[in-house]
N, C-alpha and C positions, 0 to 999 in steps of 0.2 A: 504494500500500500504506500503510494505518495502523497504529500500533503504537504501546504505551507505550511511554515512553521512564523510565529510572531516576532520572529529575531527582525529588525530592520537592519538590514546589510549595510544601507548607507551611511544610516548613524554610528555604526562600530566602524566602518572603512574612515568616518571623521574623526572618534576616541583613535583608531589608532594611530588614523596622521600624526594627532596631536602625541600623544607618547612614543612615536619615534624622534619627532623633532626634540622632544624633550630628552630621549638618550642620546641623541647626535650631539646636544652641549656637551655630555659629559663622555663623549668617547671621543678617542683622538681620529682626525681626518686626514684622510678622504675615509671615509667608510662606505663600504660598496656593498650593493643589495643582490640579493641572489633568492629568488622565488622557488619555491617546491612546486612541480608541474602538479597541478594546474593550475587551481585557483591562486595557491603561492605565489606563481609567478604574476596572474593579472594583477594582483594585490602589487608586488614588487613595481612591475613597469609601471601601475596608476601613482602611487607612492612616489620613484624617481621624477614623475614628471610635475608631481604637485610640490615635491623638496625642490623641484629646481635643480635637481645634479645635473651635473653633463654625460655624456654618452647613454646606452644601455643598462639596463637592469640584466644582471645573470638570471640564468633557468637551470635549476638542479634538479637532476630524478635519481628518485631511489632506486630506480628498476635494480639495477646491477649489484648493491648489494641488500636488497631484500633477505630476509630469513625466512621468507615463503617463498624466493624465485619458483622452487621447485612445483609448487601448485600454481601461480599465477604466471608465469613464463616473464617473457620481456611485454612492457607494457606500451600501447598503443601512444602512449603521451611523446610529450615533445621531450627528445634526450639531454643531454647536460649541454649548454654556451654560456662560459666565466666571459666576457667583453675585459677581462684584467686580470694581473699578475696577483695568484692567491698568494704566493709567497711573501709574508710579511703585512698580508694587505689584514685590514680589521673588517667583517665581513659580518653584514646582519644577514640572518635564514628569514625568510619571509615564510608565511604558510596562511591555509584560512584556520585549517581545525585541526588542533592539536589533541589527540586521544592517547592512545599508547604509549607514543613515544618511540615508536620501532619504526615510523618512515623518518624521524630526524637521525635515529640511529645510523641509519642505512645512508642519509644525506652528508652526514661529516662525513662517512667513510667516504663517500662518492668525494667529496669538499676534499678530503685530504690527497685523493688521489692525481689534485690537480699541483696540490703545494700544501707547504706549512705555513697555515694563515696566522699573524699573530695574534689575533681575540679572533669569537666569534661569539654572537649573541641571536639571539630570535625573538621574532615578534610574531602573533599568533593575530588572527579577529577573534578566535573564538577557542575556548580552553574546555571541551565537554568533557573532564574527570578522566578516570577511567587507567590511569598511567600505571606501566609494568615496567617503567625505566626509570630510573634517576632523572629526567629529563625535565626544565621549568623555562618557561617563556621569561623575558627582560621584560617585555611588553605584551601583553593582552590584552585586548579592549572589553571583552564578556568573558564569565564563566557561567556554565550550564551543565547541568550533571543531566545525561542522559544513560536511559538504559542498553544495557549492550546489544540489546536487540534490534536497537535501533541508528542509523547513520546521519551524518548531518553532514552535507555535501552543498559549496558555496556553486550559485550557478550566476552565468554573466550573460546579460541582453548583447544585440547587435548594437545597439548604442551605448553600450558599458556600463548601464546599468545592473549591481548588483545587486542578487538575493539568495535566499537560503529554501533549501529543499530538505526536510526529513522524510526519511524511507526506512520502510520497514524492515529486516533482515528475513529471508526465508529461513525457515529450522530446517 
């Protein structure tokens, strides 16, 4: 079952503008943005272009080191482009929903495989519980504790309009 969910996408994509801008004061620059395909990343590219950075926003995928490859194989999503040298670089993870913690897991591996970044920090729209990893956002805009039965998937209009869709898990 699908169904809207009451989250307003564009109100949290505003809270998170505002708390990145706000850790950008206290982290040293250039600090470069690198999205989690998918919605990570439109979040990342919308983000660089309302900060005002120059060039592109990175696109990271877990595919490659996933701890489920084996059942979900390589993922149809858009593959890894860093636009910059991770070596040394201070690098925020973009994401929409942070659950587990196993696709961030799997994204520094991916991150490290390009270079050794010297910080890296994450910002989330949306924090629904649920974590089997050591893993904590710098920035979230919302927390929401949903059931595991259930998913919360950020979805984006042709005019960049975002929103949020919950769906049910089949058992």
């Amino acid at each position: 079952m699908t169904q809207s969910i009451q989250l307003d996408a564009e109100a949290l994509y505003a809270e998170l503008l505002r708390g990145v801008k706000k850790l950008m004061a206290v982290t040293p620059q250039p600090l470069y943005l690198a999205g989690i395909t998918s919605g990570g990343a439109w979040l990342a590219m919308r983000l660089q272009k309302d900060l005002g950075l120059e060039g592109d926003a990175g696109v990271i995928s877990s595919s490659m080191h996933r701890d489920d490859f084996a059942q979900r194989g390589l993922a149809l999503s858009a593959q890894t482009v860093l636009p910059f040298d991770v070596n040394g670089a201070h690098v925020l993870l973009v994401d929409d929903v942070l659950y587990t913690g196993r696709t961030l897991r799997a994204v520094i591996n991916e991150l490290f495989d390009y270079g050794r970044p010297a910080s890296v920090k994450l910002a989330v729209l949306v924090d629904r519980g649920g974590r089997e990893l050591p893993i904590e956002a710098n920035v979230c805009a919302a927390t929401l504790n949903l059931p595991e039965d259930q998913s919360l998937e950020l979805a984006r209009e042709e005019s960049g309009r975002l929103s949020f869709v919950l769906e049910r898990k089949e058992a």
